[in-house]
C-alpha positions, -999 to 999 in steps of 0.1 A, spaced: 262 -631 -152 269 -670 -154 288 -683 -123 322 -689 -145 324 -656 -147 314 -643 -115 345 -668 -98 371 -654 -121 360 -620 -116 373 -621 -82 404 -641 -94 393 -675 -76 398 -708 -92 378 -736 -96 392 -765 -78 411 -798 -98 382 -815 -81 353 -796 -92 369 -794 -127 383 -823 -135 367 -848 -164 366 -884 -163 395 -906 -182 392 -903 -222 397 -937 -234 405 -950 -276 419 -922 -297 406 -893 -278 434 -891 -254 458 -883 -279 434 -857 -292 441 -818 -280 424 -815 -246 394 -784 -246 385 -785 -218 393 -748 -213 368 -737 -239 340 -750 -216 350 -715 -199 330 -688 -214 354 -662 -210 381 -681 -219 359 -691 -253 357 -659 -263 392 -649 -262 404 -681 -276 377 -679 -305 386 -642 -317 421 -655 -320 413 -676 -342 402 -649 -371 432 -625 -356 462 -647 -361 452 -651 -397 446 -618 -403 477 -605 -386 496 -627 -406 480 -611 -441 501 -568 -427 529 -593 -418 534 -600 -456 521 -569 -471 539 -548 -450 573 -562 -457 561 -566 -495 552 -531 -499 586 -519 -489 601 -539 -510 577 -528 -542 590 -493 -535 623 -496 -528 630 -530 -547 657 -536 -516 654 -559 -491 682 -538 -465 651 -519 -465 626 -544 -457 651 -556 -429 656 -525 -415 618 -522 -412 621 -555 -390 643 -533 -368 627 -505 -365 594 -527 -352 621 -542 -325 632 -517 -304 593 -503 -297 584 -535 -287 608 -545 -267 603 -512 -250 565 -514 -243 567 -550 -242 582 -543 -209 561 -511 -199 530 -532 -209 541 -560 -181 536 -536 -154 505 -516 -169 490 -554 -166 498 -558 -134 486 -523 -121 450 -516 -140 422 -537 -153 440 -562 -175 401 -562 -197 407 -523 -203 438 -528 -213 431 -549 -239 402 -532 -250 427 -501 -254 454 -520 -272 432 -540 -297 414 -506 -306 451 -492 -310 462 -521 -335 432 -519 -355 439 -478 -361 471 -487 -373 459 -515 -400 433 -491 -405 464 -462 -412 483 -490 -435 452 -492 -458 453 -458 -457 483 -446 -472 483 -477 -496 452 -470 -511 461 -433 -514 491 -444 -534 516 -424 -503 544 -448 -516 563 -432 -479 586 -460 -460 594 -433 -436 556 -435 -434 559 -471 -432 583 -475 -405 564 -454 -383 535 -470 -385 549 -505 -380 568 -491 -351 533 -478 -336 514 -511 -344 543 -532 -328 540 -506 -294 503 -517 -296 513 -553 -297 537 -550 -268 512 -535 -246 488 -563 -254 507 -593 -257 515 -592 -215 479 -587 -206 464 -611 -230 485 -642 -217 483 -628 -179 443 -630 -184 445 -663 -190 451 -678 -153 424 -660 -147 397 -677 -163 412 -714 -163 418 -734 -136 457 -738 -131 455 -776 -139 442 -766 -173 472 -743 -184 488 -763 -205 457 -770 -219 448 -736 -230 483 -724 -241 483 -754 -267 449 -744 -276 463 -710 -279 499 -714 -296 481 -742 -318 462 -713 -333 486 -694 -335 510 -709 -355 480 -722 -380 476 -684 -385 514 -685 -397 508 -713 -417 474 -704 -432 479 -666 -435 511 -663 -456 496 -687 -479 460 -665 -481 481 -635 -490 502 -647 -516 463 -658 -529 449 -627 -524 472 -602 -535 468 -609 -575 430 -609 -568 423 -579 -550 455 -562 -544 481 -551 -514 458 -523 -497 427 -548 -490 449 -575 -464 455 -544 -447 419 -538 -443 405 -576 -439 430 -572 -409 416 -541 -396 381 -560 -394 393 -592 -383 403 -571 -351 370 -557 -349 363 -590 -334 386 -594 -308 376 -559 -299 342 -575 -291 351 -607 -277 375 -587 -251 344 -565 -243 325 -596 -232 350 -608 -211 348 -597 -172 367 -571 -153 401 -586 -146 411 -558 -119 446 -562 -100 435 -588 -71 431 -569 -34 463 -561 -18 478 -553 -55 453 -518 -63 470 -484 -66 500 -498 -81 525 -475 -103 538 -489 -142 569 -469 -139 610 -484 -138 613 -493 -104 579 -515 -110 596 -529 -139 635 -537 -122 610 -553 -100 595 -577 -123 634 -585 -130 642 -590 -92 613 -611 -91 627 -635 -118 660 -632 -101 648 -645 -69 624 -673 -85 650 -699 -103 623 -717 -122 616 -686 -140 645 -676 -147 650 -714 -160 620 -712 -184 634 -679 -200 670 -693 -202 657 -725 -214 638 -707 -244 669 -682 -249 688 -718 -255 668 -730 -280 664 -697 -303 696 -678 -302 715 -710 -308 690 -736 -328 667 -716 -348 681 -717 -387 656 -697 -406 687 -672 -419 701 -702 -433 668 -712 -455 676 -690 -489 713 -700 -484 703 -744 -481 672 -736 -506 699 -722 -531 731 -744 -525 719 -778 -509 688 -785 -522 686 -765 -552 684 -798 -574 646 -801 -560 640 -765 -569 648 -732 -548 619 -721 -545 599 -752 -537 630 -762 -512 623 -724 -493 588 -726 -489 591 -766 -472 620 -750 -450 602 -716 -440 567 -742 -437 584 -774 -420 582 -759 -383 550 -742 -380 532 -770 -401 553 -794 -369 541 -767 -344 501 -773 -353 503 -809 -354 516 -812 -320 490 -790 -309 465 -809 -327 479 -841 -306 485 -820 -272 462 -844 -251 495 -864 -255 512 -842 -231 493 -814 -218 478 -835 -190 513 -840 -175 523 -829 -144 561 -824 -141 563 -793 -159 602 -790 -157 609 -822 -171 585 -814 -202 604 -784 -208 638 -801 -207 630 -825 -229 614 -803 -257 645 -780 -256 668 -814 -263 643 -830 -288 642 -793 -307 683 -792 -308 685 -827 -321 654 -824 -343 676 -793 -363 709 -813 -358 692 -840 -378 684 -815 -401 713 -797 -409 731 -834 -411 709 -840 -439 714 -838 -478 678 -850 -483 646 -822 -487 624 -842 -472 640 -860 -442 654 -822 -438 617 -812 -440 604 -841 -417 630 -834 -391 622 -795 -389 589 -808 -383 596 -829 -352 615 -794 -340 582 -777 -342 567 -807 -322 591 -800 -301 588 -763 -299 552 -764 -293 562 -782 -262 581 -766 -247 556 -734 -256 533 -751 -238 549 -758 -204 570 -728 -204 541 -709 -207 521 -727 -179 553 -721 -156 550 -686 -161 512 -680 -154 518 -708 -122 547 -704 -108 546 -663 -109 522 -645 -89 494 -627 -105 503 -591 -92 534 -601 -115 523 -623 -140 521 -596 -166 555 -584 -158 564 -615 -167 548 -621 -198 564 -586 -211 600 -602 -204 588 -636 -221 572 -615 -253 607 -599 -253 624 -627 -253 605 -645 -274 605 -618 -305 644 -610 -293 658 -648 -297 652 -657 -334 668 -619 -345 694 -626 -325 698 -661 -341 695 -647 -374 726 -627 -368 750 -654 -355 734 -683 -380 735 -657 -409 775 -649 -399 784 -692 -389 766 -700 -420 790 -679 -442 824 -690 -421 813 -724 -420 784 -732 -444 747 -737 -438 745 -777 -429 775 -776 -404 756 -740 -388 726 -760 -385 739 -791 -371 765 -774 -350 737 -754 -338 714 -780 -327 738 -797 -313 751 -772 -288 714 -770 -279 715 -803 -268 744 -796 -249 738 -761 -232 703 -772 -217 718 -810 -207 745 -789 -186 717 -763 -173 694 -789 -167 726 -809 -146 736 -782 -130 707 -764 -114 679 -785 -104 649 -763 -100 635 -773 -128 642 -806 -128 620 -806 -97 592 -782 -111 556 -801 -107 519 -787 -104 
């Protein structure tokens, strides 16, 4: 076993000194920063994500595609979203203090293995003509469990095998992935489907797991650190992982901060409604798919650019300011008549976004603890999937009471203003630095 591994085996870190490179000069320090990938472990994981965001992407469409083939409704296909929600949320929470009380590598292993059953059980009963969305519901509500489970340990691993200076690094490395999956798998399975038809994404997906399965297998044990073994993953471990946020303002900062910036900024339930009335002159349906596209196309570019940023050092700040760029970036929006300066400024909001993803995530994996890092990673996944439903709702109901452009820009706006008065009004995170 190489000495990378050996060191995070134990849960030490490599010092800033041992780790750090020399100065990148010309246009390479505006370039994302990968350093983490010299980590082996670290490599691994970050490479399987790579073929796993795309292929989750590909049950993501056909999932909500094949429910609306049978029932030709889309209540349905909504209420399928739903039905995905509630189990998350659920072991989203659980799966916080499972990774803070075994092996977070075994849990992974256990969790991947469950997700590619279930794409496995999609292919299934599509290629066996079932036509069932009881059938479907259940399995979507099985494969989101999975995902809750997972998503906690994954991130929690990742302070692990990187040196703390070098979070921001890896979660742009990370979310930049990510959110190319979004871009780049949507647009694979609108290809694909005509070609070789629904049931096949669900199995390209089902392999594409295959190797994350192997890439987690590679990785070394991850065990709680001494002091933290024989640990329960029942309630009381869980109202702890909430007392612990309580206690620790720049957490609870980072969650409200994001909270701020979803339930109140994010417009996607407004897209059909501007695609159809606002800027229907430049066609609806090339006017949705900019909207839908604008952000996570913003979202890659700023990861592409992270060496920009991710090198900085007051984390609180960063955070601050992409909150405030990301409400006026979709006040800007909203305010505009134009498709393509509406387009350009959704753009900077994903800029922005990935930002504050960036920082908010390094806060968490520095600022917590690892005997409760994964505790909090199961409120942050709950949060994060819980904040754009919820904006859906009240952006969906403003949006008819007032219209879509005055939702939007009244949205932003109050983003701006919420996290200015946070921000003002509780310094914590003003002060937050590595």
């Amino acid at each position: 076993m190489d000495t990378s591994q050996s060191g995070t085996q134990s849960g030490a870190q490599p010092s800033d000194e041992t780790t750090a490179a020399p100065p990148r000069r010309g246009w390479r320090r505006w370039a994302m920063d990968t350093r983490p990938l010299a980590v082996p472990a670290y490599r691994r994981l970050w490479s399987s994500t790579i073929v796993t965001s795309v292929g989750s992407q590909l049950t993501a469409v056909a999932v909500p595609k094949q429910i609306y083939d049978i029932t030709g409704s889309s209540a349905w296909v909504g209420a399928a979203s739903l039905a995905g929600l509630l189990p998350l949320i659920v072991f989203a929470l659980w799966g916080g203090a499972v990774a803070d009380a075994m092996d977070r590598r075994r849990l992974l292993l256990i969790t991947n293995c469950g997700i590619a059953l279930t794409s496995l059980l999609f292919w299934l009963q599509a290629v066996t003509g079932l036509e069932s969305v009881a059938a479907l519901m259940v399995l979507l509500a099985l494969q989101q469990a999975f995902w809750g489970l997972n998503a906690p340990a994954r991130t929690a691993s990742i302070a692990r095998l990187v040196p703390e200076a070098q979070l921001p690094a890896a979660n742009a490395l990370g979310s930049t992935v990510m959110q190319t999956g979004q871009v780049v798998g949507p647009l694979l399975a609108g290809a694909l489907i005509p070609v070789i038809g629904l049931p096949e994404l669900y199995l390209i997906d089902a392999l594409a797991l295959c190797v994350t399965v192997w890439a987690v297998y590679r990785l070394p044990a991850l065990p709680p650190l001494a002091g933290a073994t024989g640990r329960r993953a029942g309630v009381r471990e869980i109202a702890e992982g909430f007392r612990y946020i309580s206690m620790h303002k720049v957490l609870l900062l980072s969650f409200l901060a994001d909270i701020i910036a979803m339930v109140f900024g994010m417009p996607r339930a407004l897209f059909p409604q501007l695609a159809a009335q606002t800027y229907g002159s430049y066609g609806e349906g090339l006017a949705l798919g900019l909207l839908f596209a604008a952000i996570p196309v913003g979202a890659v570019l700023g990861g592409l650019f992270s060496g920009t940023f991710s090198r900085a050092r007051r984390h609180g700040w960063m955070v601050i300011g992409a909150v405030v760029g990301w409400g006026a970036a979709i006040a800007g929006s909203g305010l505009s008549r134009n498709l393509w300066i509406a387009v350009a400024f959704l753009a900077a909001a994903g800029v922005a976004d990935m930002v504050s993803m960036v920082f908010r995530g390094a806060i968490l994996l520095s600022a917590a603890t690892d005997e409760m890092r994964g505790r909090m990673q199961g409120v942050f996944t709950v949060v994060v999937a819980g904040g754009p439903r919820l904006a859906d709702v009240l952006h969906g109901t403003m949006g008819s009471v007032f219209g879509p452009r005055a939702a939007v820009a009244g949205g932003g706006l109050l983003v701006v203003a919420v996290m200015l008065a946070l921000a003002a009004a509780v310094p914590a995170l003003r002060r937050y630095r590595v």
